[in-house]
C-alpha positions as CSV (number, residue, x, y, z in Angstrom):
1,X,0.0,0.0,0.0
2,X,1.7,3.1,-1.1
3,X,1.6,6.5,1.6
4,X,-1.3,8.4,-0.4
5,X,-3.8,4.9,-0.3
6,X,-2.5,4.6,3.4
7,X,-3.4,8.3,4.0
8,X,-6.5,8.0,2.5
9,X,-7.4,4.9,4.0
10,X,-6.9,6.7,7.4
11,X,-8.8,9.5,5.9
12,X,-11.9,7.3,5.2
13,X,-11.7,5.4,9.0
14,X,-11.8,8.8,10.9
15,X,-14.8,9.9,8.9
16,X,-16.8,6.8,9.4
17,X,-15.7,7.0,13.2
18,X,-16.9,10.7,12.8
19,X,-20.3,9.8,11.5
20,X,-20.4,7.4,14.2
21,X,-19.8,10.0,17.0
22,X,-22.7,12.1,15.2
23,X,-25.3,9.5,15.0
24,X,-24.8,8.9,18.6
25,X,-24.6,12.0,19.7
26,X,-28.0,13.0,18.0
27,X,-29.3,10.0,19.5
28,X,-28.6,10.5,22.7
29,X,-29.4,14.4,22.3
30,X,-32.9,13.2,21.6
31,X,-33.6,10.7,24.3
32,X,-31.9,12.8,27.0
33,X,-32.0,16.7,25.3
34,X,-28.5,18.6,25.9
35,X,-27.8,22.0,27.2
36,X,-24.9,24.2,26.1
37,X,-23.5,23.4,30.0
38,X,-23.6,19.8,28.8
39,X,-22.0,19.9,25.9
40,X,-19.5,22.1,26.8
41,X,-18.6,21.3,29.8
42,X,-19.7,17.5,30.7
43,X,-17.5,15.5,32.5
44,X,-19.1,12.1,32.2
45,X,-20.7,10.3,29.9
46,X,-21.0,10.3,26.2
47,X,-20.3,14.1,26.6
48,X,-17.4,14.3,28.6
49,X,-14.7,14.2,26.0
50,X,-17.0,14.3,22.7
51,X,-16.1,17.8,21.6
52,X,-12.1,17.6,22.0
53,X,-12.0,14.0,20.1
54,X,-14.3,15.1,17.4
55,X,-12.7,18.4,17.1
56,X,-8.8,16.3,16.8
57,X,-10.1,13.7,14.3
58,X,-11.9,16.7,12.0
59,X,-8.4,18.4,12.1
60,X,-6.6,15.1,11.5
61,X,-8.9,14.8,8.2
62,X,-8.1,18.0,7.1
63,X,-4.4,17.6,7.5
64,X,-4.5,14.4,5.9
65,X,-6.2,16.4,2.8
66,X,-3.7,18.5,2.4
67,X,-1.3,16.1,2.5
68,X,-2.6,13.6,-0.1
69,X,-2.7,16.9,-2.2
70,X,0.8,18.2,-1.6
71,X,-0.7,21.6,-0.6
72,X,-0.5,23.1,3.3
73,X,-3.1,24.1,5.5
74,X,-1.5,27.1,6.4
């Protein structure tokens, strides 16, 4: 598998894992409702890190983007 398949690949995993985290997230917004407290600032639960992991594997995606391109993200 050469780097750019490999990237991609990786690409393609974090963005299934991503619409993952939102069909739960949705999911559990409707059965329980969340706050703005909640989401930004739960420390248990399906909350507690959702926004800092979600937020890392968006920026990961990105990155890899730019990579598989040859262009910077800066």
């Amino acid at each position: 598998m050469s780097d750019i398949e490999a990237l991609k690949k990786e690409k393609q995993e974090l963005i299934d894992k991503m619409l993952k985290m939102q069909k739960q997230f949705v999911e559990y917004e409707h059965q329980h409702g969340v706050s703005g407290k909640d989401y930004w600032a739960s420390q248990e639960g399906l909350l507690a890190n959702y926004r800092q992991e979600y937020s890392d594997m968006a920026n990961r995606v990105v990155d890899i983007a730019h990579e598989i391109v040859g262009s910077s993200r800066f």
